[in-house]
NUKOL-382663 format. One record per residue (C-alpha): residue number from 1; residue in three letters; x negated, y negated, z. Coordinates in steps of 0.2 Angstrom, whole numbers. Layout:
<nodes>
+------+-------+-------+-------+-------+
! keti ! fikol !     u !     v !     w !
+------+-------+-------+-------+-------+
!  NUM !   ALA !     X !     Y !     Z !
...
+------+-------+-------+-------+-------+
</nodes>
This chain:
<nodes>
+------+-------+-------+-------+-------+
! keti ! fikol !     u !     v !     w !
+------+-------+-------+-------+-------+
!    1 !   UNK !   -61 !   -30 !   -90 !
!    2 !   UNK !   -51 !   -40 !   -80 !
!    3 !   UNK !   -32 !   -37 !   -75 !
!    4 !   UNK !   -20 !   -50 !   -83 !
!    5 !   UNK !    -4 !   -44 !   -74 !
!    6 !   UNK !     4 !   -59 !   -64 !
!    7 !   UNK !     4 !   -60 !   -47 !
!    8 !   UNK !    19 !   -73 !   -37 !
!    9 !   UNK !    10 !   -80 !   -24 !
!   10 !   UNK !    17 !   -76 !    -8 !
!   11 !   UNK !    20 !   -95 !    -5 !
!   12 !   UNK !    21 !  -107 !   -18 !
!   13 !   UNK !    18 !  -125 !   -19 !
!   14 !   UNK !    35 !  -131 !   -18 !
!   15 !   UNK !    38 !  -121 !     0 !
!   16 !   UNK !    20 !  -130 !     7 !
!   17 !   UNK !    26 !  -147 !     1 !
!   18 !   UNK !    44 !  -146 !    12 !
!   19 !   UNK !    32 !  -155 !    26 !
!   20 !   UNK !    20 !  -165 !    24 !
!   21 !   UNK !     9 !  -161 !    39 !
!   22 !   UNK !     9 !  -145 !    31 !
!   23 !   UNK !     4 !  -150 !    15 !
!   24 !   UNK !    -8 !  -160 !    20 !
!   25 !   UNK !   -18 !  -146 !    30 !
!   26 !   UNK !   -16 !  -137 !    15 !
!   27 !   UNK !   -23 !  -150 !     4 !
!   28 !   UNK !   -37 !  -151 !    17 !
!   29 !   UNK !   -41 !  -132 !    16 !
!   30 !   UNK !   -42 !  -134 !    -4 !
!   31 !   UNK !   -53 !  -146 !    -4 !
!   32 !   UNK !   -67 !  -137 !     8 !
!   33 !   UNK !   -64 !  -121 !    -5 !
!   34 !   UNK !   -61 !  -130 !   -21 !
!   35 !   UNK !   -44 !  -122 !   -24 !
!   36 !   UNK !   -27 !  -131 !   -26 !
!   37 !   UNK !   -17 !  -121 !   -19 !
!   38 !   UNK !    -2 !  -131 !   -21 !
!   39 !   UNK !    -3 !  -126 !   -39 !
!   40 !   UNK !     7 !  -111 !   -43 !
!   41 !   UNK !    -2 !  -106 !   -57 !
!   42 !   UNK !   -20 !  -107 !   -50 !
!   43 !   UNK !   -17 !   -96 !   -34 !
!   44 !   UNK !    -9 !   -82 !   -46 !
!   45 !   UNK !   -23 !   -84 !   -57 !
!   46 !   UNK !   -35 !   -81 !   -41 !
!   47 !   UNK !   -26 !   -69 !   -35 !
!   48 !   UNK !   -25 !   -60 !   -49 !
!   49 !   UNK !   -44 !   -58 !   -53 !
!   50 !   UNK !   -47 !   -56 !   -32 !
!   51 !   UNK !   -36 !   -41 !   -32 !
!   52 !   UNK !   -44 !   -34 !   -46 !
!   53 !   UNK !   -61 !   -37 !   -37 !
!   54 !   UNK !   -56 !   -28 !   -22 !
!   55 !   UNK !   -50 !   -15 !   -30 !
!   56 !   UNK !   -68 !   -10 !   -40 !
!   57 !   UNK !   -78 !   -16 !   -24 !
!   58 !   UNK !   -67 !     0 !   -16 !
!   59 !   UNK !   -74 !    10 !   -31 !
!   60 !   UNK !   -87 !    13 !   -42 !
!   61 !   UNK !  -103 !    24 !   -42 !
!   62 !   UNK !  -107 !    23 !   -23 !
!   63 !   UNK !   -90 !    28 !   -19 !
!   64 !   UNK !   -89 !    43 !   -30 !
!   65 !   UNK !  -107 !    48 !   -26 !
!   66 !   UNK !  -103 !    47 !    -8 !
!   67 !   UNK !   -87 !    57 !    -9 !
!   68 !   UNK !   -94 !    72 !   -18 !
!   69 !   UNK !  -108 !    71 !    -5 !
!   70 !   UNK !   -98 !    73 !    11 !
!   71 !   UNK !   -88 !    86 !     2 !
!   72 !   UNK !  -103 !    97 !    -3 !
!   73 !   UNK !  -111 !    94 !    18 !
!   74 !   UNK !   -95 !    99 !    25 !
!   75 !   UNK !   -91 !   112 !    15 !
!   76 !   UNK !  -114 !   119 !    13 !
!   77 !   UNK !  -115 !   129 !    31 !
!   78 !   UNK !   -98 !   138 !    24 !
!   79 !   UNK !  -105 !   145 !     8 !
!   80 !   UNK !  -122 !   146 !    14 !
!   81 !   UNK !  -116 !   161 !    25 !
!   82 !   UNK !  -108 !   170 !    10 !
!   83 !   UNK !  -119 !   166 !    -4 !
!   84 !   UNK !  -133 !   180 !    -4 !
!   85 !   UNK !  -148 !   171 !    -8 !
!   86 !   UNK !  -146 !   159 !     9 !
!   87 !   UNK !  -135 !   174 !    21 !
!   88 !   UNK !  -149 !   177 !    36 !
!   89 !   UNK !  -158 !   161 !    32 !
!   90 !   UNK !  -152 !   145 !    41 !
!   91 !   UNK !  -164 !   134 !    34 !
!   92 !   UNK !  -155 !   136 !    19 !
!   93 !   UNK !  -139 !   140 !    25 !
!   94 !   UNK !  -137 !   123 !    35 !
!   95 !   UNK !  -152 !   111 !    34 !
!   96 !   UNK !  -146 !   102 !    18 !
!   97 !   UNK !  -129 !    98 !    26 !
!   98 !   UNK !  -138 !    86 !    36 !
!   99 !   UNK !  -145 !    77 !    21 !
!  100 !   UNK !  -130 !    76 !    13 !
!  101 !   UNK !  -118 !    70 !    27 !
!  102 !   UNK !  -134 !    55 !    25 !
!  103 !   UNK !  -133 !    54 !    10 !
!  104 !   UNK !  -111 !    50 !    10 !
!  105 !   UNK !  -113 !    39 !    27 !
!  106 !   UNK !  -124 !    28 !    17 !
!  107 !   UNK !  -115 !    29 !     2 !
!  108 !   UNK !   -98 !    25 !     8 !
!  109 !   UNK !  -105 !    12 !    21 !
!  110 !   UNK !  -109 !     4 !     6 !
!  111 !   UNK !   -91 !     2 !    -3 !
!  112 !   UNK !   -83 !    -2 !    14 !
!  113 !   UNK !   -97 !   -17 !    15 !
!  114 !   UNK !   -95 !   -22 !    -5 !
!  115 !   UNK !   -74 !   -21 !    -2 !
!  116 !   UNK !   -73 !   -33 !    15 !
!  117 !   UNK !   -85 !   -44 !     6 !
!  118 !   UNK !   -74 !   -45 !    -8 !
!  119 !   UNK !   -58 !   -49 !     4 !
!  120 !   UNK !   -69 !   -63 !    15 !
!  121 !   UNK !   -73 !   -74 !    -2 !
!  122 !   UNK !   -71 !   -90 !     3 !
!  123 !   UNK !   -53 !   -93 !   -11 !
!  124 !   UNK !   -44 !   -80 !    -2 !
!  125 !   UNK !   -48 !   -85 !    14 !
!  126 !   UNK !   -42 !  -100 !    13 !
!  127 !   UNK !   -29 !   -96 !     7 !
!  128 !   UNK !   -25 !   -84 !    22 !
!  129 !   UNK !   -29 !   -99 !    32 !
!  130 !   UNK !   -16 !  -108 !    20 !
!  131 !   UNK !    -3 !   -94 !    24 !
!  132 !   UNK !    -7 !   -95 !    43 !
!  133 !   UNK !    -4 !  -113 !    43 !
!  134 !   UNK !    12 !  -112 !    33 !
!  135 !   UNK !    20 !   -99 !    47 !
!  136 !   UNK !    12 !  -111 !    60 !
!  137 !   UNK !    25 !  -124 !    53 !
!  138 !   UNK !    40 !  -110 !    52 !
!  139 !   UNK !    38 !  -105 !    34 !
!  140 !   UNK !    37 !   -87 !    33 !
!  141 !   UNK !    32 !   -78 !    18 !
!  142 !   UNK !    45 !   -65 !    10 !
!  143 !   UNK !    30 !   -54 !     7 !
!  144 !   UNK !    12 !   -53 !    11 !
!  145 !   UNK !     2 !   -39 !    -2 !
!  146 !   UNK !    -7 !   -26 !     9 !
!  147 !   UNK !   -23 !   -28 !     1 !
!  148 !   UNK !   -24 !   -49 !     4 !
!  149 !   UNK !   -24 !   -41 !    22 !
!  150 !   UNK !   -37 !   -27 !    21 !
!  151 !   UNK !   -22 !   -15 !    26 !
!  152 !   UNK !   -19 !     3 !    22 !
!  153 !   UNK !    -9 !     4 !     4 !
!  154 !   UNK !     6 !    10 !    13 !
!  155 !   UNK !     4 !    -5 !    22 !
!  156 !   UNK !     0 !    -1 !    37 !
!  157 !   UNK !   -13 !    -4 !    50 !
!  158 !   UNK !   -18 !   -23 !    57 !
!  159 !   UNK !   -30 !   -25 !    41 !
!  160 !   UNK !   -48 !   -32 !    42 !
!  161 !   UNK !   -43 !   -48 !    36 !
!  162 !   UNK !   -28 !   -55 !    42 !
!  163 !   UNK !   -16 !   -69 !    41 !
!  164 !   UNK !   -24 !   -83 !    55 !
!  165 !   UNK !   -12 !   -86 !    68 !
!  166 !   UNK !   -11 !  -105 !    74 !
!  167 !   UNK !    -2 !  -113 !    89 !
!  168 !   UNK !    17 !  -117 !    82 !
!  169 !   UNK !    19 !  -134 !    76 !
!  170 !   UNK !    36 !  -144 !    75 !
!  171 !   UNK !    39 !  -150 !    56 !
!  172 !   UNK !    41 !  -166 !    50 !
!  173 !   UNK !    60 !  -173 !    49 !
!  174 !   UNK !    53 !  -190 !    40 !
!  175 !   UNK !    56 !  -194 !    21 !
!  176 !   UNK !    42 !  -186 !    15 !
!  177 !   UNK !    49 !  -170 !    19 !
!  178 !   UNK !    53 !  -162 !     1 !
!  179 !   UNK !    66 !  -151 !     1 !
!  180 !   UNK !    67 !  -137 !   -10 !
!  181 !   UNK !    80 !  -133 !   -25 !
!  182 !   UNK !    77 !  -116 !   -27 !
!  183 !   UNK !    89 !  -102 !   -22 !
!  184 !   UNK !    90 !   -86 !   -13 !
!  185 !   UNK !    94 !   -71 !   -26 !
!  186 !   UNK !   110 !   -61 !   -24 !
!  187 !   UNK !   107 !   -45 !   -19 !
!  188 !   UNK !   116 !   -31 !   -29 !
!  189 !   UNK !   125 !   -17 !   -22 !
!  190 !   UNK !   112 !    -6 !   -31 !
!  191 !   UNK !    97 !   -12 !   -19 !
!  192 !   UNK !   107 !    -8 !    -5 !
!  193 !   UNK !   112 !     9 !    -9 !
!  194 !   UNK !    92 !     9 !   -13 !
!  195 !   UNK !    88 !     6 !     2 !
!  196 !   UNK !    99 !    18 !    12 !
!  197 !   UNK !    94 !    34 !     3 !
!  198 !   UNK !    77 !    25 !     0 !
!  199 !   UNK !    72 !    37 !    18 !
!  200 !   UNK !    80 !    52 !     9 !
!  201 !   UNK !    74 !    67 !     1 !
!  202 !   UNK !    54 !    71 !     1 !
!  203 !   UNK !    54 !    89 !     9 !
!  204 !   UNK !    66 !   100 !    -5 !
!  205 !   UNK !    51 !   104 !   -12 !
!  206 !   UNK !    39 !   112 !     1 !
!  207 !   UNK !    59 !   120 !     8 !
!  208 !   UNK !    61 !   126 !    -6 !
!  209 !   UNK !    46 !   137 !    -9 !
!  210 !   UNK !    45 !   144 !     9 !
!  211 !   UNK !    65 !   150 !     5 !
!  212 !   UNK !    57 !   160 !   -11 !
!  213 !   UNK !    42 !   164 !    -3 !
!  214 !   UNK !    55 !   171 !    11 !
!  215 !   UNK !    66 !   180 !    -3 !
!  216 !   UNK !    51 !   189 !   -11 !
!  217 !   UNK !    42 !   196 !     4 !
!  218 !   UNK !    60 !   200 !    13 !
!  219 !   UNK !    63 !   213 !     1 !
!  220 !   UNK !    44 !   220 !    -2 !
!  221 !   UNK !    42 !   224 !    18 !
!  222 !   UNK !    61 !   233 !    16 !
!  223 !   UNK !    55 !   243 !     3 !
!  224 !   UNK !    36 !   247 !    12 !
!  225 !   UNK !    46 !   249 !    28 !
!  226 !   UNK !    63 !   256 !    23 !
!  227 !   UNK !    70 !   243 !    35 !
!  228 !   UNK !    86 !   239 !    23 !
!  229 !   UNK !    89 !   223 !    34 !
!  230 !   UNK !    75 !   215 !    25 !
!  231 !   UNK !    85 !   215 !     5 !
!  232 !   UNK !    96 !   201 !    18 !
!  233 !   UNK !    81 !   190 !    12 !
!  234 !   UNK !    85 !   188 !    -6 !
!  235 !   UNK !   100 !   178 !     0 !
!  236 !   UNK !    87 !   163 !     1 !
!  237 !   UNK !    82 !   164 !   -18 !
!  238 !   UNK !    97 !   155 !   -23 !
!  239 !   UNK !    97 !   143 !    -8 !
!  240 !   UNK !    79 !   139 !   -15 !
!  241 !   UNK !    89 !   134 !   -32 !
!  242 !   UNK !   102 !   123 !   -21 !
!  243 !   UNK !    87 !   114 !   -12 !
!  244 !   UNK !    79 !   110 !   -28 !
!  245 !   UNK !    91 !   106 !   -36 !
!  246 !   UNK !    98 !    93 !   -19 !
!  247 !   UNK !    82 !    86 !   -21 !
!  248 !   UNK !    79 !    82 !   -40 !
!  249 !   UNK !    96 !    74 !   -38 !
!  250 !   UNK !    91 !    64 !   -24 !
!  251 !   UNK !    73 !    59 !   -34 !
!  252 !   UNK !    83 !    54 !   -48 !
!  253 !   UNK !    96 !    42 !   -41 !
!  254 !   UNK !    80 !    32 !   -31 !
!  255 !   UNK !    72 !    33 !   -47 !
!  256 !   UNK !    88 !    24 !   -55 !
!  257 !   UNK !    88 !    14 !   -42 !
!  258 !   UNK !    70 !     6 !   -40 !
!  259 !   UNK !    66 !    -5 !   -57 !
!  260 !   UNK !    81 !   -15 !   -51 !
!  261 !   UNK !    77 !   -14 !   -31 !
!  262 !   UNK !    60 !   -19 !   -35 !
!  263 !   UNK !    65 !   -34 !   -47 !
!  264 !   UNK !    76 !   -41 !   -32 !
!  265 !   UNK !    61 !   -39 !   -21 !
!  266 !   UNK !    50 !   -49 !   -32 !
!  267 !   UNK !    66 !   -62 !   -35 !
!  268 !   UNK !    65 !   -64 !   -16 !
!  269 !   UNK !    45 !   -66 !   -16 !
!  270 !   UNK !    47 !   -77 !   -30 !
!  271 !   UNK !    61 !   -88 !   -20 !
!  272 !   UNK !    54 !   -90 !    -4 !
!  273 !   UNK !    39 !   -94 !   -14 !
!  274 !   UNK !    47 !  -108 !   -21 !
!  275 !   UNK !    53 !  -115 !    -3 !
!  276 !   UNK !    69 !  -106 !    -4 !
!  277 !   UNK !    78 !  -100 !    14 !
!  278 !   UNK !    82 !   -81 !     8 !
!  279 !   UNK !    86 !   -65 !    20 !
!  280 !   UNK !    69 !   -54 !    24 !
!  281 !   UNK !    66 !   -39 !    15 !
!  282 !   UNK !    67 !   -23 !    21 !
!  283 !   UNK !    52 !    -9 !    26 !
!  284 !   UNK !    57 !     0 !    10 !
!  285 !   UNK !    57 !   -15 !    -1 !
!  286 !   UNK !    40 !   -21 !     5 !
!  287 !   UNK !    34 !    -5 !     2 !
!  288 !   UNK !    39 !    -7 !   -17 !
!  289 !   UNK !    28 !   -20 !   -17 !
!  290 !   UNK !    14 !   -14 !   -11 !
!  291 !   UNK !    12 !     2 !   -24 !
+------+-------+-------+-------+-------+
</nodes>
């Protein structure tokens, strides 16, 4: 089935039509792929149905098949030595680790193939070409989506299909530049306060279970050892509480936060879109975007 969500086009119609060099490159790529990408609705419509085709060529039988296969090569010579019925042998205990590890190379060579095919269709790469030229002409997207890009989904990494660069052009001043009516949206005091705690937080948990790990043993080698210095331990049990409950406080105020972080991120997307001048977003806003 697929996905019906909508995607905003990282730019729009009306930010390519604010030069009319620009837009007629653009009108020039459309016509080679048979895409108007001037028209809004059309790229988030292709967008839309690409995303969802990069996301199953990443998936699917291969992928899963391939996955369980380089788990059970990597993991065969370790139980081939304990399991009685291959211990002594090492035919049995490694040889098919070699098969396997074939086997998941294969298999995941495979996806990676079916997944950078998907991102090189010829609609989304004009439309990177579109993006290129549109920064060629000093219009800079608000956001590009990691995956458009072959990045990581943190959005990291140079991707295996990014955004053309081109030499930088001057714009057009003449009459045929359009200029936009679209403004920048104002940004809430609550996406700022999002942003700096946005860094906060993330390590309570894994602190808080050494600290009761600490407090249970402390006492047990004080009683095995008759070291009394070890009952200091349990001082940590409640500091574990404090610690948790430090970072479920923190986890909720982002999670107040976000819906309203991540609809200013999207307003801005959507504005700049649109041919709008707005402010840059943030590494932790763009990161909203790219879950």
């Amino acid at each position: 089935m697929t996905e019906t969500r909508t995607v905003t086009p990282p730019l729009g119609g009306a930010a390519l039509a604010t030069d009319s060099r620009l837009l007629d490159s653009v009108r020039a790529v459309g016509a080679r792929t048979g895409v108007d990408y001037t028209e809004d609705a059309a790229v988030s419509d292709l967008l839309a149905r690409h995303r969802h085709a990069v996301d199953q060529a990443s998936r699917g039988t291969a992928g899963w098949i391939g996955g369980l296969a380089l788990a059970a090569g990597v993991i065969w010579p370790f139980v081939g030595n304990v399991v009685p019925a291959t211990v002594g042998k090492p035919l049995l205990a490694y040889a098919p680790a070699g098969p396997l590890l074939v086997v998941a190379v294969a298999c995941l060579t495979l996806v990676r193939l079916r997944w950078k095919r998907a991102l090189m269709h010829k609609e989304l790469a004009g439309y990177r070409e579109v993006l290129g030229l549109a920064r060629a002409y000093g219009i800079e997207p608000a956001h590009v989506p990691a995956w458009l890009e072959g990045r990581r989904e943190d959005g990291g990494g140079k991707g295996v299909t990014p955004i053309p660069r081109y030499v930088q052009a001057e714009r057009s001043d003449d009459e045929s530049r359009t200029p936009s009516a679209a403004t920048a949206p104002r940004k809430p005091a609550a996406v700022s306060e999002y942003e700096r705690i946005a860094d906060q937080g993330g390590w309570h948990d894994e602190v808080g279970w050494l600290m009761l790990f600490a407090g249970g043993i402390g006492p047990a080698v004080a009683v095995s050892s008759g070291e009394p210095l070890g009952l200091a331990a349990l001082a940590l049990v409640p500091l574990a509480v404090v610690v948790w409950i430090t970072g479920h406080r923190q986890g909720s105020r982002k999670a107040g936060l976000r819906p309203e972080a991540e609809a200013y991120a999207r307003a801005v997307v959507a504005a700049r879109a649109a041919g709008a001048e707005t402010p840059d977003l943030s590494p932790h806003l763009r990161a909203l975007l790219d879950d």
